[in-house]
Predicted model as a PDB file, atoms N, CA, C, CB and O in Angstrom, pLDDT in the B-factor column:
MODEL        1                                                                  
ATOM      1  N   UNK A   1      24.087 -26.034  13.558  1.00 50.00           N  
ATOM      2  CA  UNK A   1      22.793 -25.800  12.991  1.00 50.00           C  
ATOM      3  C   UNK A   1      22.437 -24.321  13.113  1.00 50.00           C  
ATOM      4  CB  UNK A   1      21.745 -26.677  13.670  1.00 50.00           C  
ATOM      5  O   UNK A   1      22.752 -23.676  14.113  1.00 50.00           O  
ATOM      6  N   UNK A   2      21.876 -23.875  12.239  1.00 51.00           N  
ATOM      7  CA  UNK A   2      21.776 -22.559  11.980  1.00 51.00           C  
ATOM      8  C   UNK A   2      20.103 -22.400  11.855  1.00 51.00           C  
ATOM      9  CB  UNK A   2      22.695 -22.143  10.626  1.00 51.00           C  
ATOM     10  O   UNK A   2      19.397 -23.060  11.093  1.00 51.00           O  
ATOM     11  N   UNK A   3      19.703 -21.492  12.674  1.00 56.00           N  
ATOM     12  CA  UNK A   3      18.059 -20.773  12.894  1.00 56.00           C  
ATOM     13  C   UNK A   3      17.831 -19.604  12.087  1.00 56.00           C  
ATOM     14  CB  UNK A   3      17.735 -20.195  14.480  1.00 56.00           C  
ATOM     15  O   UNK A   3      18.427 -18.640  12.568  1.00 56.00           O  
ATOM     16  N   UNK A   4      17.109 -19.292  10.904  1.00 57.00           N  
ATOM     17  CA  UNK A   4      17.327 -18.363  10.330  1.00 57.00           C  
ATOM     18  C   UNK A   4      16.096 -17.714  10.224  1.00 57.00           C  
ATOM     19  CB  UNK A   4      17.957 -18.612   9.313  1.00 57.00           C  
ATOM     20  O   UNK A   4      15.360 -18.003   9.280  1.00 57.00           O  
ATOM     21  N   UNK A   5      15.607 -16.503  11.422  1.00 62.00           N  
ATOM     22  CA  UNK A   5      14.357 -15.955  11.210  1.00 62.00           C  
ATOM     23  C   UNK A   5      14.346 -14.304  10.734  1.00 62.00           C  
ATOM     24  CB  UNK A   5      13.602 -16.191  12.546  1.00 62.00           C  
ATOM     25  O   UNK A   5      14.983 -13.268  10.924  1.00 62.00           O  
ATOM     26  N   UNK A   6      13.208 -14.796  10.011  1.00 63.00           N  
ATOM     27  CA  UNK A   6      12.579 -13.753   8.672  1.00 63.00           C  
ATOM     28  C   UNK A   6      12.402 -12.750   9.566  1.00 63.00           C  
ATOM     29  CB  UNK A   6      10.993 -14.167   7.687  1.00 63.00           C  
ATOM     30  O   UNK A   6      11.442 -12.835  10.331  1.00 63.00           O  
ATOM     31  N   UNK A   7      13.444 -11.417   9.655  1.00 69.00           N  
ATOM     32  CA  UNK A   7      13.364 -10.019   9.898  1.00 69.00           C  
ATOM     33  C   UNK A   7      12.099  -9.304   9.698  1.00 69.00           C  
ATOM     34  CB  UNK A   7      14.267  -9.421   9.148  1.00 69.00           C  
ATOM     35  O   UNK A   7      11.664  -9.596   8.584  1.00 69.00           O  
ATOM     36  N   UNK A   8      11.389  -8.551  10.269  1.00 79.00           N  
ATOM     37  CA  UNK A   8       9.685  -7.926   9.498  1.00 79.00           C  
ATOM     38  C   UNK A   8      10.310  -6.767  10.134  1.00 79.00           C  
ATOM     39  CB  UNK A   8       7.625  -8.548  10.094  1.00 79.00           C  
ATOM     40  O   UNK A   8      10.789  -6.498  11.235  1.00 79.00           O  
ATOM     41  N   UNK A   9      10.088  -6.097   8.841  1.00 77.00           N  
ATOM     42  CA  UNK A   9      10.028  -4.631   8.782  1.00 77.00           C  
ATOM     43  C   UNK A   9       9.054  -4.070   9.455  1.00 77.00           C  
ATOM     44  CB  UNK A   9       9.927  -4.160   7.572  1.00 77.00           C  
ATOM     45  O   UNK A   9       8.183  -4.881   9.769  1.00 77.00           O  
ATOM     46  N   UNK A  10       8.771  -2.435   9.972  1.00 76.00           N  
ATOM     47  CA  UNK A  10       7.756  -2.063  10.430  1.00 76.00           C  
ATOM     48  C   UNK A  10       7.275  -1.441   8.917  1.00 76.00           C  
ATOM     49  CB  UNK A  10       7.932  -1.165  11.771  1.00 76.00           C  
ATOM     50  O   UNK A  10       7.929  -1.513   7.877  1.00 76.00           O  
ATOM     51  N   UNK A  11       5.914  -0.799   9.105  1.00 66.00           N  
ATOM     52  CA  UNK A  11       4.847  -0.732   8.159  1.00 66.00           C  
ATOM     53  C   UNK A  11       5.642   1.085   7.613  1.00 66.00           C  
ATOM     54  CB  UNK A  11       2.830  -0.899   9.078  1.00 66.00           C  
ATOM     55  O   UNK A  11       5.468   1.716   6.570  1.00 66.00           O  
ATOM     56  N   UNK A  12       6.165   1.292   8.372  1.00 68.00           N  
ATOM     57  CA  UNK A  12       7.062   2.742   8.157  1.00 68.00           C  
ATOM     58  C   UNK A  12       8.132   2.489   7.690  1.00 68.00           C  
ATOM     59  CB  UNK A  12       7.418   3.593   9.324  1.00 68.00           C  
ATOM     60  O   UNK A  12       8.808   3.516   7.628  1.00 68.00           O  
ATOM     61  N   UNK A  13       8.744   1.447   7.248  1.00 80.00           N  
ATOM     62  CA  UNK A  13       9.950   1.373   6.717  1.00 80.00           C  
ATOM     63  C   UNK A  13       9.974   0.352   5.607  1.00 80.00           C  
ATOM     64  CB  UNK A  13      10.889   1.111   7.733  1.00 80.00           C  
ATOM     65  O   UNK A  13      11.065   0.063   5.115  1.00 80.00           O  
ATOM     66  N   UNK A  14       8.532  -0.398   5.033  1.00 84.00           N  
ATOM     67  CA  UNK A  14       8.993  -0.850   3.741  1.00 84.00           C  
ATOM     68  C   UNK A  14       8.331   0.112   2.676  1.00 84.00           C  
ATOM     69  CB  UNK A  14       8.609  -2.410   3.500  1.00 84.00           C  
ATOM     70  O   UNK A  14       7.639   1.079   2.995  1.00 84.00           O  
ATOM     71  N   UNK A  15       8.687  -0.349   1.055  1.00 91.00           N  
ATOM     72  CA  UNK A  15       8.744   0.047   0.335  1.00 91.00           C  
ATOM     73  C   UNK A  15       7.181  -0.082  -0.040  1.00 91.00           C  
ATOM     74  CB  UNK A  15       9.763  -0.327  -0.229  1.00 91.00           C  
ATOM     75  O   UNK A  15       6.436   0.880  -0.222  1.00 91.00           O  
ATOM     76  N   UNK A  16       6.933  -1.012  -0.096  1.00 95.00           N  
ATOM     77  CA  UNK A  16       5.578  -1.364  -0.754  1.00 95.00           C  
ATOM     78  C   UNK A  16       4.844  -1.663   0.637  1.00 95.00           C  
ATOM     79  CB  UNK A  16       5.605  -2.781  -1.965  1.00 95.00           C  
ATOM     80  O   UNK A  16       5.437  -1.504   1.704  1.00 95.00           O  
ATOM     81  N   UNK A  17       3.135  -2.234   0.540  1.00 95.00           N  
ATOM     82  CA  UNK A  17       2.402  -2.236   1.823  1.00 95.00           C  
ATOM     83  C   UNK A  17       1.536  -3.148   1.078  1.00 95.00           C  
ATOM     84  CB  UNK A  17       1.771  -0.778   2.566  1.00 95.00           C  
ATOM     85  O   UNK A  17       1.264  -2.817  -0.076  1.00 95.00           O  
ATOM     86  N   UNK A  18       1.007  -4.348   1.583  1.00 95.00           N  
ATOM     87  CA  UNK A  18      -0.291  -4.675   1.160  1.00 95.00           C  
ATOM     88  C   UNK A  18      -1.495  -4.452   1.137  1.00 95.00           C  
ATOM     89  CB  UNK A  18      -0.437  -5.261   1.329  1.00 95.00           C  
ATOM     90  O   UNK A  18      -1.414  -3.837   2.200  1.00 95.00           O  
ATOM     91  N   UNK A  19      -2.887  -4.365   0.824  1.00 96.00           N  
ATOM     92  CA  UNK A  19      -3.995  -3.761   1.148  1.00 96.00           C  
ATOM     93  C   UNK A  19      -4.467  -3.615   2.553  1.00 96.00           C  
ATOM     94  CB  UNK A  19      -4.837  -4.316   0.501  1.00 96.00           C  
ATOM     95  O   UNK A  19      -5.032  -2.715   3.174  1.00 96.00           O  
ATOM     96  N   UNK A  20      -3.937  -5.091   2.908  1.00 96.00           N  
ATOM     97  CA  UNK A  20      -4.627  -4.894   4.187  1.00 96.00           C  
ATOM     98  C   UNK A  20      -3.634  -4.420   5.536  1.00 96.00           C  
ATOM     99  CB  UNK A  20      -5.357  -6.320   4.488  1.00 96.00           C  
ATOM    100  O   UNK A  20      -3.981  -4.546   6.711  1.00 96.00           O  
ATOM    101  N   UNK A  21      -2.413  -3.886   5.099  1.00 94.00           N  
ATOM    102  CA  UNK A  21      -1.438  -3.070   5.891  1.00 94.00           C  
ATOM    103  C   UNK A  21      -1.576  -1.497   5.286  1.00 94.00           C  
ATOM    104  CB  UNK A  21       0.204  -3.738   5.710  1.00 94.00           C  
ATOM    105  O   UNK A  21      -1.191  -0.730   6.168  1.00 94.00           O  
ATOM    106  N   UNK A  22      -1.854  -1.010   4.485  1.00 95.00           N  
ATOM    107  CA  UNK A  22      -1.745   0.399   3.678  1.00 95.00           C  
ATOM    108  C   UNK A  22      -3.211   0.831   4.269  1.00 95.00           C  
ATOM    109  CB  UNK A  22      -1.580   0.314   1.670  1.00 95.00           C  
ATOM    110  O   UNK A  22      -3.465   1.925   4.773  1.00 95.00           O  
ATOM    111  N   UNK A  23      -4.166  -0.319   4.090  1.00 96.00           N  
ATOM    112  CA  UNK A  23      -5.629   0.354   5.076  1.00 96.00           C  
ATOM    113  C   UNK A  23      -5.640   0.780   6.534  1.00 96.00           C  
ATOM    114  CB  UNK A  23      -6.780  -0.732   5.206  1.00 96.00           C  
ATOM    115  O   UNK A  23      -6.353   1.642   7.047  1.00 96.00           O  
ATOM    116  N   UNK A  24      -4.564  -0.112   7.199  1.00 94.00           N  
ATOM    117  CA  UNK A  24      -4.723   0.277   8.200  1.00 94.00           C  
ATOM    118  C   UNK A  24      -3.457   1.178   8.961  1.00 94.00           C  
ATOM    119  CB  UNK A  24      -5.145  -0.797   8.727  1.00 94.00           C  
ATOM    120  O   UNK A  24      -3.266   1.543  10.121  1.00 94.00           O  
ATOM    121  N   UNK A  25      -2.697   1.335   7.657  1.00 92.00           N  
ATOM    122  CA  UNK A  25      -2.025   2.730   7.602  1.00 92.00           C  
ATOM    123  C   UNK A  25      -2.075   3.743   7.496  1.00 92.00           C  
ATOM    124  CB  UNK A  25      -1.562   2.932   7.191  1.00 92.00           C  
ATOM    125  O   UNK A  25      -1.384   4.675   7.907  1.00 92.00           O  
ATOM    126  N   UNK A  26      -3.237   3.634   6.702  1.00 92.00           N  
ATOM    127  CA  UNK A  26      -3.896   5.220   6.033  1.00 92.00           C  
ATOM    128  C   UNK A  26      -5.061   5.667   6.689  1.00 92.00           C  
ATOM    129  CB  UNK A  26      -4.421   5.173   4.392  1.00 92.00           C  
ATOM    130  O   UNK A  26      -5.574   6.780   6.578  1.00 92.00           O  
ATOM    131  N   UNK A  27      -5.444   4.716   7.383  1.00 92.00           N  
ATOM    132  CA  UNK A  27      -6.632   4.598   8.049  1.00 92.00           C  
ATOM    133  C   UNK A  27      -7.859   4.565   6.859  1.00 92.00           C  
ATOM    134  CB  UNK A  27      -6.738   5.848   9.132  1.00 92.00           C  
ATOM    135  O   UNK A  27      -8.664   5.495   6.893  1.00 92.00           O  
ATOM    136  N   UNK A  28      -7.953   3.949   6.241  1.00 92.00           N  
ATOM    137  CA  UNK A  28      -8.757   3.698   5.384  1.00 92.00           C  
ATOM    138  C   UNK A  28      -9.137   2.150   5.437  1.00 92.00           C  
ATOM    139  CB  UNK A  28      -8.227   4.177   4.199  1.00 92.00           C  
ATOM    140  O   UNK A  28      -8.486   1.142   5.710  1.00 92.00           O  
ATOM    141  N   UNK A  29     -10.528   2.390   5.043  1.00 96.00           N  
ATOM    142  CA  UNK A  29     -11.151   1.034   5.095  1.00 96.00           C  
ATOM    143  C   UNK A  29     -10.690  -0.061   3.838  1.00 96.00           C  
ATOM    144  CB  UNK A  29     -12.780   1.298   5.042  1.00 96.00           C  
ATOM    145  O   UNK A  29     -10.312   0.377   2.752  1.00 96.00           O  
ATOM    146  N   UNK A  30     -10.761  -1.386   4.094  1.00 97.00           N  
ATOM    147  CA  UNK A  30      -9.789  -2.431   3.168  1.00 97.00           C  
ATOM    148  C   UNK A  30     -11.085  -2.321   1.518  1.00 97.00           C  
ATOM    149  CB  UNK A  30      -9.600  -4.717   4.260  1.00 97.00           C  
ATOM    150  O   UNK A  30     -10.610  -2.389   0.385  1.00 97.00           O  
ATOM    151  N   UNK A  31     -12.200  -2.202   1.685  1.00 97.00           N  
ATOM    152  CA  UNK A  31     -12.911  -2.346   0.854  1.00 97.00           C  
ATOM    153  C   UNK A  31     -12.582  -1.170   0.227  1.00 97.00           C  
ATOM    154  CB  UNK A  31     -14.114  -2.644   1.182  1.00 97.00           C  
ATOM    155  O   UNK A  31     -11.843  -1.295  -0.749  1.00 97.00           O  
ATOM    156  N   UNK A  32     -12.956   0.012   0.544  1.00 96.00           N  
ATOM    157  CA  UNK A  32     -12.865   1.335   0.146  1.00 96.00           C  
ATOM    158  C   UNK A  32     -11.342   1.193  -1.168  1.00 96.00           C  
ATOM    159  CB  UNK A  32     -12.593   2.447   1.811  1.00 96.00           C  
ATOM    160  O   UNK A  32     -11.311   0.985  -2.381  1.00 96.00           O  
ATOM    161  N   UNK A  33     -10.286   1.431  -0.128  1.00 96.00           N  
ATOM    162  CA  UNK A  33      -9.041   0.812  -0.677  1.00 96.00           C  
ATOM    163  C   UNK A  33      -8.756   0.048  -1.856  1.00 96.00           C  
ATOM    164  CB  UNK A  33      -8.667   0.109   0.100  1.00 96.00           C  
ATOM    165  O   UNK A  33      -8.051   0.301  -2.833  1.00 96.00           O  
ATOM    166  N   UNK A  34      -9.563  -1.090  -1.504  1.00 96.00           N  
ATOM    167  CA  UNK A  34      -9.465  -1.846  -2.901  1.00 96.00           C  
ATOM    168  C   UNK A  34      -9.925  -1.608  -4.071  1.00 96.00           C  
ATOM    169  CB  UNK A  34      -9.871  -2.846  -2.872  1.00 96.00           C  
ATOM    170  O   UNK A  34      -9.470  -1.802  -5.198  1.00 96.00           O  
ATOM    171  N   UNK A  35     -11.402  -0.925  -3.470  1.00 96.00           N  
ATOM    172  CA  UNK A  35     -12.171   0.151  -5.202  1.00 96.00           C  
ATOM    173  C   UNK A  35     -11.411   0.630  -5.377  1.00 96.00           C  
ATOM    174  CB  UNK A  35     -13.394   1.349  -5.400  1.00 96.00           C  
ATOM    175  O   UNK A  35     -10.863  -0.069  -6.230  1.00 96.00           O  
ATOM    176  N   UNK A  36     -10.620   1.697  -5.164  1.00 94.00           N  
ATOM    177  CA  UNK A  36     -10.167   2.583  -5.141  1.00 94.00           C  
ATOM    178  C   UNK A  36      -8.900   2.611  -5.880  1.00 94.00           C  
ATOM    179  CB  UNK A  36     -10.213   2.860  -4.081  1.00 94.00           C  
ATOM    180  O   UNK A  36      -8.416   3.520  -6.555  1.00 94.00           O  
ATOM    181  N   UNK A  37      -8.309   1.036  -5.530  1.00 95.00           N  
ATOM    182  CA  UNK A  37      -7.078   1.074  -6.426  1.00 95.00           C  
ATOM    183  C   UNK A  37      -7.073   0.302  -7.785  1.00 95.00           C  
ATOM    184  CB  UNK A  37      -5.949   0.542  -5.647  1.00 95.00           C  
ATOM    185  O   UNK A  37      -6.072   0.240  -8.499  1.00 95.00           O  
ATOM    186  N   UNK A  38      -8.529  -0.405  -8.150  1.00 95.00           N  
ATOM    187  CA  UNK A  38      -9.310  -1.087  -9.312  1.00 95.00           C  
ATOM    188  C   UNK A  38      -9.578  -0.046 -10.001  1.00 95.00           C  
ATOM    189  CB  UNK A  38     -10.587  -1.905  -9.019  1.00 95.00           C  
ATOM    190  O   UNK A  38      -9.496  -0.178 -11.222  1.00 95.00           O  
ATOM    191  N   UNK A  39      -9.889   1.002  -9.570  1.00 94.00           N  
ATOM    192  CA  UNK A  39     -10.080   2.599 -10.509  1.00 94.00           C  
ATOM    193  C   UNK A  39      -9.201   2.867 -10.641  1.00 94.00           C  
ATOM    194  CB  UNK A  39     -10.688   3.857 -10.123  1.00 94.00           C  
ATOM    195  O   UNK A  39      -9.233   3.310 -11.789  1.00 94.00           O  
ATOM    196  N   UNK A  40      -7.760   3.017 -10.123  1.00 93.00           N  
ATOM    197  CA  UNK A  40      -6.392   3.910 -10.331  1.00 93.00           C  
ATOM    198  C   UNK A  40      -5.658   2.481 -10.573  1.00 93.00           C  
ATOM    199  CB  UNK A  40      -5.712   5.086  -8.798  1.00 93.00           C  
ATOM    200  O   UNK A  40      -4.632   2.464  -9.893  1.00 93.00           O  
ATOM    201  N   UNK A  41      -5.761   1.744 -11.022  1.00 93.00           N  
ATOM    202  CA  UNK A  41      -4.766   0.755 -11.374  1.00 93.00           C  
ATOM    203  C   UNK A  41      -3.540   1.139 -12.319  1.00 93.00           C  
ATOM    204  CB  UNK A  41      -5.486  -0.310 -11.992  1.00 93.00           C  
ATOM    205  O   UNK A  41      -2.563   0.391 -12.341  1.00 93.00           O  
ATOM    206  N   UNK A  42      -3.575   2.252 -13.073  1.00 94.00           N  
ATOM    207  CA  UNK A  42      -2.468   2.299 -13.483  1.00 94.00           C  
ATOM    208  C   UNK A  42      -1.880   3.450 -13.208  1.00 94.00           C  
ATOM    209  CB  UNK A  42      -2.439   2.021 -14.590  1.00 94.00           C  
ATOM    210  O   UNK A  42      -1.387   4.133 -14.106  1.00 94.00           O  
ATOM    211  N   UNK A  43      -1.852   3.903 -11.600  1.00 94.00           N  
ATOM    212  CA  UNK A  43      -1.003   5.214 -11.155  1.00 94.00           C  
ATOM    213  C   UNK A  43       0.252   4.668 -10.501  1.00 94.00           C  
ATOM    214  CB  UNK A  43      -1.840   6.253 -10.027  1.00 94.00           C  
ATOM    215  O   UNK A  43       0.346   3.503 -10.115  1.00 94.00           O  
ATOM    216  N   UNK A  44       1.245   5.612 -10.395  1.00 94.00           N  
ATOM    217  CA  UNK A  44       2.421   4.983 -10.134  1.00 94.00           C  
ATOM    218  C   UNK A  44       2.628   4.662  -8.705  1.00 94.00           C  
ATOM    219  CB  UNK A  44       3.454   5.748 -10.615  1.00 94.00           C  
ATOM    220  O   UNK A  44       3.746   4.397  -8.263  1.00 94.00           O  
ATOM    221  N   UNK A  45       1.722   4.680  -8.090  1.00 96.00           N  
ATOM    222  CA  UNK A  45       1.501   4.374  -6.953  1.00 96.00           C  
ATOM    223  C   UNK A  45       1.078   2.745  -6.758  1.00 96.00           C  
ATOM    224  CB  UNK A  45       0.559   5.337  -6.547  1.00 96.00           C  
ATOM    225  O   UNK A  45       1.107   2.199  -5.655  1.00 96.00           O  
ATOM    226  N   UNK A  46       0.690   2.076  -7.975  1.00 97.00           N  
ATOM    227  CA  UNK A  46       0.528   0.901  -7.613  1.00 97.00           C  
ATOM    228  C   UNK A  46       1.133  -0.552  -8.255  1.00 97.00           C  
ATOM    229  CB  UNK A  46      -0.638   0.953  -7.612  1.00 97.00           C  
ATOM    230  O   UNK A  46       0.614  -1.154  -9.195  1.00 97.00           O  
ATOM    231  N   UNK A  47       2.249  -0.935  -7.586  1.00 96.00           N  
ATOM    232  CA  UNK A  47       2.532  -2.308  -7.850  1.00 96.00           C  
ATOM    233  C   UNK A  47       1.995  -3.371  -7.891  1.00 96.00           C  
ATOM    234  CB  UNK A  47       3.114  -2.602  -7.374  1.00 96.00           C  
ATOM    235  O   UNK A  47       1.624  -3.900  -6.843  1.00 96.00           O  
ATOM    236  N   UNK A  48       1.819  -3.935  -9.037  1.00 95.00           N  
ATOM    237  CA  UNK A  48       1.385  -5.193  -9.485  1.00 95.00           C  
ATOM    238  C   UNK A  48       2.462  -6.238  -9.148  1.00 95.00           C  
ATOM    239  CB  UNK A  48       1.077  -5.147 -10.976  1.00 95.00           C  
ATOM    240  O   UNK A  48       3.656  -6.110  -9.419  1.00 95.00           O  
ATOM    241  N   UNK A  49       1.707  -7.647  -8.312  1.00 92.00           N  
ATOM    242  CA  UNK A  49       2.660  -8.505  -7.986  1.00 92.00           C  
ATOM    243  C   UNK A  49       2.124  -9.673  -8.838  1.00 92.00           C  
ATOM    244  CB  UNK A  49       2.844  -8.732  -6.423  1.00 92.00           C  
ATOM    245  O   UNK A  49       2.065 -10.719  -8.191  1.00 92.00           O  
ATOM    246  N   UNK A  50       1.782  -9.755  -9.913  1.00 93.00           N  
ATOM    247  CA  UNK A  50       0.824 -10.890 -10.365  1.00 93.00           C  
ATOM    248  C   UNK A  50      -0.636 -10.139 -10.520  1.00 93.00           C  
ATOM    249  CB  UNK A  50       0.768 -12.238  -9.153  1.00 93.00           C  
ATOM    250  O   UNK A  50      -0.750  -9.094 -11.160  1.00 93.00           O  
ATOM    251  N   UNK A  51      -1.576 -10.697  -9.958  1.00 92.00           N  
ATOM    252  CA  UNK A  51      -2.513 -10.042  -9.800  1.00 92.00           C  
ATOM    253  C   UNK A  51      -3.284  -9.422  -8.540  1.00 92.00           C  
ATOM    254  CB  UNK A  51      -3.051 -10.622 -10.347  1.00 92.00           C  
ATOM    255  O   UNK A  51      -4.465  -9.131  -8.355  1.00 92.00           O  
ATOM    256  N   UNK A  52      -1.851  -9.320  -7.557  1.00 95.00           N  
ATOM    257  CA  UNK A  52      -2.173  -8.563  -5.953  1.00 95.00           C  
ATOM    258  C   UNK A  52      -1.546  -7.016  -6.194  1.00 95.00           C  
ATOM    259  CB  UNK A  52      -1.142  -9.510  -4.345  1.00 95.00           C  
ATOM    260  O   UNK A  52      -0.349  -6.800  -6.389  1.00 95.00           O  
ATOM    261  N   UNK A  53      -2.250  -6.322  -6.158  1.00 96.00           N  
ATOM    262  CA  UNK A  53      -2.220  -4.836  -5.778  1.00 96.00           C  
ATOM    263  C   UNK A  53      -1.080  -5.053  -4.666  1.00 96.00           C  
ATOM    264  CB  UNK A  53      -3.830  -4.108  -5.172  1.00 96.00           C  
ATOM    265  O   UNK A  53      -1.071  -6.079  -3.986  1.00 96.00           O  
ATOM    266  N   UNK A  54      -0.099  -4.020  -4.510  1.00 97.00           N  
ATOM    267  CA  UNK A  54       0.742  -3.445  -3.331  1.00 97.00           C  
ATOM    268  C   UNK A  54       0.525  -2.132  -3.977  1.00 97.00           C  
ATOM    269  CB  UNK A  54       2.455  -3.995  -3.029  1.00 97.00           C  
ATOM    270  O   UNK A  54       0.323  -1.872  -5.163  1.00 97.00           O  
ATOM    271  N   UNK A  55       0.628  -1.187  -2.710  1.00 97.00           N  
ATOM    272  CA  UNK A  55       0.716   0.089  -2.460  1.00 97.00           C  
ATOM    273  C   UNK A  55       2.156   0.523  -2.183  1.00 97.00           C  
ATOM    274  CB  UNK A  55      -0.155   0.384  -1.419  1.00 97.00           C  
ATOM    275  O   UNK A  55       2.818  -0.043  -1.313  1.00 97.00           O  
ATOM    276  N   UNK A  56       2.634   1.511  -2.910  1.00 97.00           N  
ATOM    277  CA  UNK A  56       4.088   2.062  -2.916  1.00 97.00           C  
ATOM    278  C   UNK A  56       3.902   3.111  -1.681  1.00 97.00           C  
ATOM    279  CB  UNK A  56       4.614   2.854  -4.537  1.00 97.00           C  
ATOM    280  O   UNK A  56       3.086   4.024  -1.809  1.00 97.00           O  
ATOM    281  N   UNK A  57       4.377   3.026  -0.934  1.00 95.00           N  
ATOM    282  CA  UNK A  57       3.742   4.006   0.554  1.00 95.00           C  
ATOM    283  C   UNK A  57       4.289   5.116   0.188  1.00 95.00           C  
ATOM    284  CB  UNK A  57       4.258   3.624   2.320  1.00 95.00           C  
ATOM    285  O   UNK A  57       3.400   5.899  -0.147  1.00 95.00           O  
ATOM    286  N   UNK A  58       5.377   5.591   0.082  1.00 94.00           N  
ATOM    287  CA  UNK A  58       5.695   7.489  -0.236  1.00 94.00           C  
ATOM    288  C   UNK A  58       4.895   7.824  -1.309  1.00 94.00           C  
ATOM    289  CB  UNK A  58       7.432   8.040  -0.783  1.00 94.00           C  
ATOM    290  O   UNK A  58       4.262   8.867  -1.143  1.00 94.00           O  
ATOM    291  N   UNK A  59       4.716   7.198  -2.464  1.00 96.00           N  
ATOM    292  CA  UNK A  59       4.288   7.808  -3.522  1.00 96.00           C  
ATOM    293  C   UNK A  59       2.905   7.857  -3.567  1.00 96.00           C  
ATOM    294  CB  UNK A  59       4.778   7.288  -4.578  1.00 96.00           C  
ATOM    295  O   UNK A  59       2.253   8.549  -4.348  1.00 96.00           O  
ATOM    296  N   UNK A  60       2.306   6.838  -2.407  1.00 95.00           N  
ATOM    297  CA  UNK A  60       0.458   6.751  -2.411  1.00 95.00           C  
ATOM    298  C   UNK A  60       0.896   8.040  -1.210  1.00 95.00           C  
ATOM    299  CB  UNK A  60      -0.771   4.712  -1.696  1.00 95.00           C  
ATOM    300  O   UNK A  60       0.529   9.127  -1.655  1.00 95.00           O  
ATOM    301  N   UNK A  61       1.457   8.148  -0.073  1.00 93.00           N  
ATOM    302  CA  UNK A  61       1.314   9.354   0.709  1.00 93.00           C  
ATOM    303  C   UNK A  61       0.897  10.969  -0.381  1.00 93.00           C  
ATOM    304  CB  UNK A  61       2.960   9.446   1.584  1.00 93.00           C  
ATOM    305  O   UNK A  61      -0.100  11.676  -0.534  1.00 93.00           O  
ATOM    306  N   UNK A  62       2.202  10.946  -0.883  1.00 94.00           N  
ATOM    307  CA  UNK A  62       2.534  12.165  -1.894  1.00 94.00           C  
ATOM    308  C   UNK A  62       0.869  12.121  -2.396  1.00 94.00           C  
ATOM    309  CB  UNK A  62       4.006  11.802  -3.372  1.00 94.00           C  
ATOM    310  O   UNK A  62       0.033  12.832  -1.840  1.00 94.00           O  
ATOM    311  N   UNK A  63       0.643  11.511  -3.131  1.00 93.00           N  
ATOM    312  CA  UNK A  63      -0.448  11.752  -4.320  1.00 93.00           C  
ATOM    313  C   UNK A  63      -1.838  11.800  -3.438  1.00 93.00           C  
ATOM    314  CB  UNK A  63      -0.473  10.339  -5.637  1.00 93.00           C  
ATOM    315  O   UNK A  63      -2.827  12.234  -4.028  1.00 93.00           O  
ATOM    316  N   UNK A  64      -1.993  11.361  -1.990  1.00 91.00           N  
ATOM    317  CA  UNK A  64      -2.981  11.393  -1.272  1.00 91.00           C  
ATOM    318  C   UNK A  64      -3.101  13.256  -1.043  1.00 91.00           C  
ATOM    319  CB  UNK A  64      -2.704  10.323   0.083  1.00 91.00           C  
ATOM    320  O   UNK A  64      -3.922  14.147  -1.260  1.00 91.00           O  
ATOM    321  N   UNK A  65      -1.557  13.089  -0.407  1.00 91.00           N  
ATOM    322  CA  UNK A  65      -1.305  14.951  -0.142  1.00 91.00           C  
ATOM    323  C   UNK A  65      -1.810  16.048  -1.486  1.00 91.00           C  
ATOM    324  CB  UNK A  65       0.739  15.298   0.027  1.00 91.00           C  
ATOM    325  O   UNK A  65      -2.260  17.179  -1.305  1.00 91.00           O  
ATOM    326  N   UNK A  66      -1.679  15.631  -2.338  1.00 90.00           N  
ATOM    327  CA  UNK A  66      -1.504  16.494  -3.794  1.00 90.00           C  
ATOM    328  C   UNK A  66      -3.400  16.462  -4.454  1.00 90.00           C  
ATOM    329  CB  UNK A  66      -0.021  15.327  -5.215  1.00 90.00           C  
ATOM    330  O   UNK A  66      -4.092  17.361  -4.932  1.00 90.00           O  
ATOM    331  N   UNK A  67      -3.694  14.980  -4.170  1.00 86.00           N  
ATOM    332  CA  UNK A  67      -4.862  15.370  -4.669  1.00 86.00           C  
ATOM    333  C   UNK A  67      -5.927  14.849  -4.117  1.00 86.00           C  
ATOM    334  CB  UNK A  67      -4.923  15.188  -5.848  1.00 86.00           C  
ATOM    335  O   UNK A  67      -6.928  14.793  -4.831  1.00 86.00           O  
ATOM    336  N   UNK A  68      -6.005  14.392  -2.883  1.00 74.00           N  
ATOM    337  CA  UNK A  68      -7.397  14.020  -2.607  1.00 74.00           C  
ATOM    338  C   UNK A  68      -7.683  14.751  -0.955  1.00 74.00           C  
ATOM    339  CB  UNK A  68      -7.558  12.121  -2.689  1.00 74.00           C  
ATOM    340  O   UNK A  68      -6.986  14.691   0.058  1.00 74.00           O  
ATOM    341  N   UNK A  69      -8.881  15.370  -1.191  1.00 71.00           N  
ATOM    342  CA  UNK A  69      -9.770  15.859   0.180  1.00 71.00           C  
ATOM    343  C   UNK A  69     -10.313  14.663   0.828  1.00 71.00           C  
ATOM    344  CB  UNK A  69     -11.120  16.882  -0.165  1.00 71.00           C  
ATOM    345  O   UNK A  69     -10.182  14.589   2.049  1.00 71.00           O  
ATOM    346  N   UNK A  70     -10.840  13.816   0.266  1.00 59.00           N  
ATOM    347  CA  UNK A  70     -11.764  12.750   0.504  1.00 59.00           C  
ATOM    348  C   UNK A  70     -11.576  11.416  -0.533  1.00 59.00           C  
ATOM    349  CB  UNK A  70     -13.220  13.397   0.364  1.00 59.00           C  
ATOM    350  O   UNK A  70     -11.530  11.413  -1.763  1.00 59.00           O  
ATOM    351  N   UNK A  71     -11.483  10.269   0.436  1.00 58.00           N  
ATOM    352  CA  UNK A  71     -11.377   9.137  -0.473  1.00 58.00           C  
ATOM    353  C   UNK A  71     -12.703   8.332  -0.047  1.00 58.00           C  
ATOM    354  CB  UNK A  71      -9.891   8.253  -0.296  1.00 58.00           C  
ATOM    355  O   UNK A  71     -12.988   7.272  -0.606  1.00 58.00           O  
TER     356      UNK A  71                                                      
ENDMDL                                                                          
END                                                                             
């Protein structure tokens, strides 16, 4: 018989993040966050899984670095 448990990545090593892991990655609040990506819904920073937002973590880092003082 074989036990087969689901590996979890840390929050630094996957690709994508969910809202409520990317908020408390970025240190940003989950509400804030979520406006935030209902306004930028179509930057390449955000994966659509259906109709759940994921956050692409290098490319939301990058574009945080490049253009925002304040979110």
């Amino acid at each position: 018989m074989s036990t087969s448990k689901k590996q979890e990545l840390q929050w630094w090593q996957k690709y994508t993040l969910t809202l409520n892991e990317a908020a408390e990655y970025f240190g940003i609040g989950y509400k804030k966050l979520r406006q935030f990506v209902s306004e930028h819904s179509d930057e390449k920073f955000v994966l659509w899984n259906g109709n759940r937002a994921q956050i692409k973590r290098i490319q939301f880092e990058k574009y945080l670095d490049e253009n925002m003082d304040v979110i």
